[in-house]
C-alpha positions in Angstrom: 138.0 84.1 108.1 138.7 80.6 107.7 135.4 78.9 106.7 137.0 75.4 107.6 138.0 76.0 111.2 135.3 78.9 112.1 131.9 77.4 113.2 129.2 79.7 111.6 125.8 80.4 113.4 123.2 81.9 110.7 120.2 84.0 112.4 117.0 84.6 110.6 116.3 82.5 107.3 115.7 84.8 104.8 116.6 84.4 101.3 119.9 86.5 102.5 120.2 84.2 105.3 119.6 81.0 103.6 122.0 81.8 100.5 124.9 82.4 103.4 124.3 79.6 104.7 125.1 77.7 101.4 127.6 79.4 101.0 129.3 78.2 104.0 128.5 75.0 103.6 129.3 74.7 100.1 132.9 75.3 101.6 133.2 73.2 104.1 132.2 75.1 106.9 130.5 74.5 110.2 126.9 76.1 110.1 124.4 76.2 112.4 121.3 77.9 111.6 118.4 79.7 113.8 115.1 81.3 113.1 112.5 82.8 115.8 109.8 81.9 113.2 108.4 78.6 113.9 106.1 78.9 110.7 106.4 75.5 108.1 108.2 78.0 105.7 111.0 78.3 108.1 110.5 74.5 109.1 110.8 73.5 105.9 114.3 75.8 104.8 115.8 74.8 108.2 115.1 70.7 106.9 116.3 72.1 103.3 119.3 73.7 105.3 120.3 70.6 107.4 120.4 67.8 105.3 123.0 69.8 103.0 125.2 69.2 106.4 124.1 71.9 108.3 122.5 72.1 111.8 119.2 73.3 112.7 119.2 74.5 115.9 115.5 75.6 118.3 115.4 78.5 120.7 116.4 76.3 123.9 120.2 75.4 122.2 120.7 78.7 120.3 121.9 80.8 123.2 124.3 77.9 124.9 125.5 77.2 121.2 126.9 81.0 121.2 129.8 80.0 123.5 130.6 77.3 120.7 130.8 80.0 117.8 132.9 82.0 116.1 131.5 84.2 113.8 127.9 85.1 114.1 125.8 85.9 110.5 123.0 88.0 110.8 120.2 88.3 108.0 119.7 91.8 107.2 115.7 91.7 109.1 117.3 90.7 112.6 118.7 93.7 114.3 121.7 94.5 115.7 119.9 95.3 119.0 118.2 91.7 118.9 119.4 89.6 122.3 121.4 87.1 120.3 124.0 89.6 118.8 124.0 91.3 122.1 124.9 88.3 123.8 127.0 87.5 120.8 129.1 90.5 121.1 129.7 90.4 125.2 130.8 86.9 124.7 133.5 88.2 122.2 132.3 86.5 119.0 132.3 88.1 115.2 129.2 89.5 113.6 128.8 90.3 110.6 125.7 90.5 107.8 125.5 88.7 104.3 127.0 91.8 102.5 129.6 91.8 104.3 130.6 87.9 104.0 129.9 88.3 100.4 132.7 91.4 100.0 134.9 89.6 101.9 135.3 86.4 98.9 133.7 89.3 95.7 136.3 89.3 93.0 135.0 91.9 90.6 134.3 95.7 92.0 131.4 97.1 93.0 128.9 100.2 92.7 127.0 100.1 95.6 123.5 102.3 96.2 121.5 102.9 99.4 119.1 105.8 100.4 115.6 106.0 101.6 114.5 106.4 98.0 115.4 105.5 94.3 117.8 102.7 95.1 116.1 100.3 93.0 115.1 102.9 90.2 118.5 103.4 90.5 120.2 100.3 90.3 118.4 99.0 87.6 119.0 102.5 85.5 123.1 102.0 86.4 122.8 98.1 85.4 121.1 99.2 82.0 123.2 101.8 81.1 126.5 100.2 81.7 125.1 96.8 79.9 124.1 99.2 77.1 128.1 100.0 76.9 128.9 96.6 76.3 129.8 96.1 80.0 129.3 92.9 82.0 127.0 93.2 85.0 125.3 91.5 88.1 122.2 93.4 89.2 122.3 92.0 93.3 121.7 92.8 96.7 118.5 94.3 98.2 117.1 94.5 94.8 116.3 90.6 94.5 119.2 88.3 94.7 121.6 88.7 97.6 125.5 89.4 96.8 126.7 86.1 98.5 124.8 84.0 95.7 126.6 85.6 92.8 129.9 85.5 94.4 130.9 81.6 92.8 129.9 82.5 89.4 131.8 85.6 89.2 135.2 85.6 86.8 136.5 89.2 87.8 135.4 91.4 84.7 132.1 92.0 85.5 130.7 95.2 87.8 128.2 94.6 90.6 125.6 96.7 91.2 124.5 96.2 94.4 121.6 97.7 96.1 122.1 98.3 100.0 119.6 98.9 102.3 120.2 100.5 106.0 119.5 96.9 107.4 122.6 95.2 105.5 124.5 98.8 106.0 124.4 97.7 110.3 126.4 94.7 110.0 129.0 96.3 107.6 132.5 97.0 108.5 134.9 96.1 105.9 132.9 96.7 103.1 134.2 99.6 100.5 132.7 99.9 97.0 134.4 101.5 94.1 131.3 103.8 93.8 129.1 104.6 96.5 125.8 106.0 95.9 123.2 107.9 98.3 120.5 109.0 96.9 118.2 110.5 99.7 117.8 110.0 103.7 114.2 111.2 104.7 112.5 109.4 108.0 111.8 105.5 107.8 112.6 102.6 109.6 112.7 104.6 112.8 111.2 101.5 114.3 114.7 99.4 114.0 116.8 102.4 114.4 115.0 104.0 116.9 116.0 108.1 115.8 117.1 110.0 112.8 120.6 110.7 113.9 120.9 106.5 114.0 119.4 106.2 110.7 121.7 109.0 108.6 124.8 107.5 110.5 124.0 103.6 109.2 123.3 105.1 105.9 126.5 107.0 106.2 128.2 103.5 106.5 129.1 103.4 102.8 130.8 106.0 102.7 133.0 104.4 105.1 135.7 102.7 103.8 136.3 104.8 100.3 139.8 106.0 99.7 140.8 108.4 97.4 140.6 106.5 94.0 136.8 106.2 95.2 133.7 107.9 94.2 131.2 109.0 96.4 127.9 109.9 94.2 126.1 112.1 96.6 122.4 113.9 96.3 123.0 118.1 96.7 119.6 118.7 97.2 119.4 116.5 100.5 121.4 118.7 102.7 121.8 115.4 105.0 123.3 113.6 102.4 125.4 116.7 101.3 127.1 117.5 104.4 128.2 113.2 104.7 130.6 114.3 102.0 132.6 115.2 105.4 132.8 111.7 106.4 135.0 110.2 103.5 138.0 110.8 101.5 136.8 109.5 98.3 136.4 112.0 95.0 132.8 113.6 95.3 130.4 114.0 92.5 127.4 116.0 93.3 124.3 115.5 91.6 121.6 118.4 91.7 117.8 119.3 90.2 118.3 123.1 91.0 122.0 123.8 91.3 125.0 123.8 89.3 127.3 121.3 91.3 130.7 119.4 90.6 128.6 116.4 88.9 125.2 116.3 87.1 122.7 119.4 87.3 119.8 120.8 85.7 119.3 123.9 84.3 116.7 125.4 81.4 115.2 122.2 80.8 118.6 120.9 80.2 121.1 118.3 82.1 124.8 119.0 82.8 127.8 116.9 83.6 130.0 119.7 84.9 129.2 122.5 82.5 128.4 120.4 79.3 124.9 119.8 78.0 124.5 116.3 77.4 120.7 115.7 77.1 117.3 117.5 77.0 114.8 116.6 80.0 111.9 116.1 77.4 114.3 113.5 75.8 114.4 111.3 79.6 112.0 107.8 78.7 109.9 108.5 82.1 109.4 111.7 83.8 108.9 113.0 87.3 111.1 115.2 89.8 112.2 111.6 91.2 113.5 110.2 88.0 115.0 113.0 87.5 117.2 113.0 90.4 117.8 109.3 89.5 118.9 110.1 86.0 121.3 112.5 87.6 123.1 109.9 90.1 123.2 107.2 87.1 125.0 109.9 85.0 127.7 110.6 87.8 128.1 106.9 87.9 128.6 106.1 84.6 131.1 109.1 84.3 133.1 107.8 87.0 133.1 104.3 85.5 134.5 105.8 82.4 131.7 105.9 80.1 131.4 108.8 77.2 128.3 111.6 78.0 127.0 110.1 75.1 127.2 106.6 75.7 125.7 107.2 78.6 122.9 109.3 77.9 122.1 106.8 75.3 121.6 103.9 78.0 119.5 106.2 80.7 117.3 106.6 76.7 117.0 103.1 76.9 115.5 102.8 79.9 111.7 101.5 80.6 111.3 102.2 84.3 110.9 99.9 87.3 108.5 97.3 88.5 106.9 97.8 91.4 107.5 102.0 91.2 104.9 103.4 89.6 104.0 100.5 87.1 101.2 101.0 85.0 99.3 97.7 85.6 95.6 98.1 83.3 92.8 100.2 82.4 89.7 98.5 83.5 86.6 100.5 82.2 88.3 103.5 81.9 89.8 103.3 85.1 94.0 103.3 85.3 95.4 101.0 87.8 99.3 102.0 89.2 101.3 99.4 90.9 103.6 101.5 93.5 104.3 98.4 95.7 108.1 99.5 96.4 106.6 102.6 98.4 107.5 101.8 101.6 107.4 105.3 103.5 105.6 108.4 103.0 108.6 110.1 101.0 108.0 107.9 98.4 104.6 108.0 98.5 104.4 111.4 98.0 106.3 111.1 94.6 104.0 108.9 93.4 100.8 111.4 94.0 102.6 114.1 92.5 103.1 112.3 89.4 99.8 111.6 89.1 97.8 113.2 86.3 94.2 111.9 87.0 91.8 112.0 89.9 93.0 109.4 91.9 92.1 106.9 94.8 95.0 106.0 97.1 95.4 102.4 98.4 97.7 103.1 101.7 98.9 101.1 104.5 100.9 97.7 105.7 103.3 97.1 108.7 103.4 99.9 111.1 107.0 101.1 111.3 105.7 103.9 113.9 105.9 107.0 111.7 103.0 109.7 112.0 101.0 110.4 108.4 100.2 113.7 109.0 102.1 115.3 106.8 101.5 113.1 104.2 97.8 114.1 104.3 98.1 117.5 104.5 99.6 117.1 101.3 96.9 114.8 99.8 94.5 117.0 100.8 96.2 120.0 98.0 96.0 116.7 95.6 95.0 114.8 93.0 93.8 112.2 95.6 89.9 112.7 95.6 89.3 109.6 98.3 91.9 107.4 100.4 91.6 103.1 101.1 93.7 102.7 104.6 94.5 98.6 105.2 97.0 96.6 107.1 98.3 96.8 110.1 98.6 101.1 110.3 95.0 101.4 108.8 94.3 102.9 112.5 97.4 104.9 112.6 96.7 106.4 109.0 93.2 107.1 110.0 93.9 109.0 113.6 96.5 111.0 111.0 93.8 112.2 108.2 91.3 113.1 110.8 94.0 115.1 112.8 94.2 117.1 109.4 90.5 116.9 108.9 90.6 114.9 105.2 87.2 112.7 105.5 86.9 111.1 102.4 89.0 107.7 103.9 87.6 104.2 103.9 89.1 101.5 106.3 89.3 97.7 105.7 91.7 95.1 107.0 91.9 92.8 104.5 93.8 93.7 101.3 91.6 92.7 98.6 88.9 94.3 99.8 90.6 97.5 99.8 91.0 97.0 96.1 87.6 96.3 95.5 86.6 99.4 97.4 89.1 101.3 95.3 87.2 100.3 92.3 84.2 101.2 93.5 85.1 104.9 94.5 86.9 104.6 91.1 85.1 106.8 88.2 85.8 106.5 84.4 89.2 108.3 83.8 90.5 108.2 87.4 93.8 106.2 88.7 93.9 103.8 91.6 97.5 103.9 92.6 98.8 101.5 95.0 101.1 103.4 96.8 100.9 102.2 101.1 103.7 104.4 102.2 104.4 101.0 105.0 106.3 97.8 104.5 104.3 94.7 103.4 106.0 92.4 106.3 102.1 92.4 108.1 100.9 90.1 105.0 103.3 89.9 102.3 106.5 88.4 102.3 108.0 91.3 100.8 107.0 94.5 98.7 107.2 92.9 95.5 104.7 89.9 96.6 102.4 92.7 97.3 103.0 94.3 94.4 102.3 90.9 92.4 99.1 90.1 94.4 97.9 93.4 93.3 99.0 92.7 89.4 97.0 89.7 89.7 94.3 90.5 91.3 93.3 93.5 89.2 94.3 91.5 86.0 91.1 89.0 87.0 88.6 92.2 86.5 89.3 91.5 82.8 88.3 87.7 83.3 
């Protein structure tokens, strides 16, 4: 690309969306920039956007400004299937997502994680641990800041560890990681992309581009992501709770990288079958990064857990409240009930991505769940599935609060209410974490 002869259109102004369009700018490029929204947050980023010299275009110019355009830049929450790209790409233009505009001007390499689950656990264990060795890194990507804002600042030396979601994976073509990570692909989003066999294939996306001085960090006990090891050339580490694999395993109570015993599981900071499998991946990484067993078992020691994923939050009269915000689909919210130790009431629902619960409350009937809060947008959904399964003890209410303050009523001294919706936030939050901080501070203020 050549940012000062390309004219730029930017759809959907996210914080990804906005931070390419500075970008752009910043280099003398010709931006336009388009949101459906027409809600004064948008309003007022589109104002922010335009007098830095870009131009705000409405719904009436967009589609007659695509014959203008050469390179259309998608946020990751528009789709690929939306009418603009598809209009886009019949007309011949470029389109491409803010991950992949970042790789294309990223100096420094990159380890790169996606999966349904544990890509931020994840993430943030890799960052720790390779900090912990002394080693410069960015923390970016789905996980807070996007990879296109760190790109100016960046000398060469440092690693980024970037999270990647399936929504950023759509729009990538070019990019190629030095370490690619997947931890998991269980249903979710099926909304956006419509059936499984979609869903493993964009998650299968980076995988893509690895060569053979690569790595290619895959899960064993996913047999989806096991058999994607077909799809690249790159060297594969394996990473495994119940098998001994080319990588990290487990086996009497100990973990392996490929036949040595480098660390006790009673000796992991936080526990859980999840973490677990997260400890494993960050230890394949750090091998293939060049790190010592030792060095890195001694930064996955160091590690204190993620907020948002099964945070402890307060005891409130006796009563434990669990922050687990970042659930977002049933997989992960069944890893948060099974690490729960006390009776507990379960806050679920959000955005409807169109998945059935049923499963999920089959299994929180053979629980530690003794009563369910259903809220949001799929509190309907999530009812129709527990009575289908004939659990009862679920109480329904639209707004969010007041599923809190249910929760604490149905709450006894020395039970949990875990936060856990197993939906997206988009309904009322702007994202997970804004949920997850409303619920901080809201049960915070039964101590005022």
């Amino acid at each position: 690309m050549y940012l000062k002869k390309d004219k730029f259109l930017v759809v959907g102004m996210s914080k990804s969306g906005t931070a390419c369009a500075e970008f752009l700018l910043k280099r003398g490029a010709v931006c336009y920039v388009y949101d459906d929204s027409d809600s004064p947050k948008i309003a007022e980023i589109c104002t922010g956007i335009q007098n830095c010299g870009g131009v705000w275009v409405g719904k009436k110019e967009v589609y007659d400004l695509l014959n203008e355009i050469d390179v259309l830049v998608l946020s990751p929450g528009v789709a690929i299937d939306h009418d603009l790209p598809i209009r886009a790409r019949k007309l011949g233009k470029r389109i491409i997502g803010e991950m992949e505009l970042a790789y294309n001007f990223c100096k420094s390499p990159i380890i790169a994680v996606t999966g349904t689950n544990g890509k931020t656990t994840t993430c943030t264990m890799i960052d720790s641990v390779l900090k912990n060795a002394d080693i410069s890194t960015v923390l970016c990507g789905n996980i807070g800041k996007p990879l296109i804002s760190t790109v100016d600042g960046l000398k060469g030396n440092e690693i980024m560890v970037v999270e990647a979601s399936s929504f950023q994976l759509e729009t990538a073509s070019a990019f190629t990681p030095h370490v690619a990570v997947i931890t998991n692909v269980t249903p979710d989003h099926l909304s956006r992309h419509y059936n499984m066999e979609n869903y493993v294939f964009v998650k299968s996306r980076i995988l893509a581009n690895l060569k053979e001085s690569e790595y290619a960090v895959l899960c064993y006990d996913d047999p989806l992501v096991q058999r994607l090891a077909e799809k690249t050339r790159a060297k594969i580490l394996y990473f495994s709770a119940k098998t001994q694999v080319n990588g990290s395993y487990v086996e009497d109570g100990k973990i392996y990288f490929k036949g040595e015993a480098v660390a006790k599981l009673d000796d992991l900071p936080i526990k859980g079958e999840h973490n677990i499998l997260n400890f494993l991946a960050t230890l394949c990484v750090a091998k293939a990064m060049g790190l010592s067993c030792d060095d890195a078992v001694d930064g996955i020691k160091q590690f204190k857990g993620v907020k948002h994923r099964i945070q402890h939050v307060a005891t409130v009269n006796g009563v434990e409240y669990v922050n687990d915000s970042k659930a977002t689909n049933i997989d992960a919210t069944c890893k948060a009930i099974d690490s729960m130790s006390r009776p507990t009431v379960l806050i679920l629902g959000g955005k409807d991505k169109g998945i059935a619960f049923d499963g999920m409350f089959e299994k929180i009937k053979n629980s530690r769940v003794k009563s369910v809060v259903v809220t949001g947008e799929s509190r309907y959904r999530l009812l129709d599935s527990a009575k289908k399964v004939e659990y009862g003890n679920v109480s329904m209410t639209e707004d969010f609060y007041r599923a809190i303050d249910l929760a604490r009523l149905l709450a006894s001294e020395g039970d949990c209410v875990l936060l856990s919706p197993s939906c997206s936030s988009f309904d009322k939050f702007n994202d997970f974490e804004h949920r997850g901080d409303e619920f901080i501070r809201y049960v915070e203020s039964f101590n005022g």
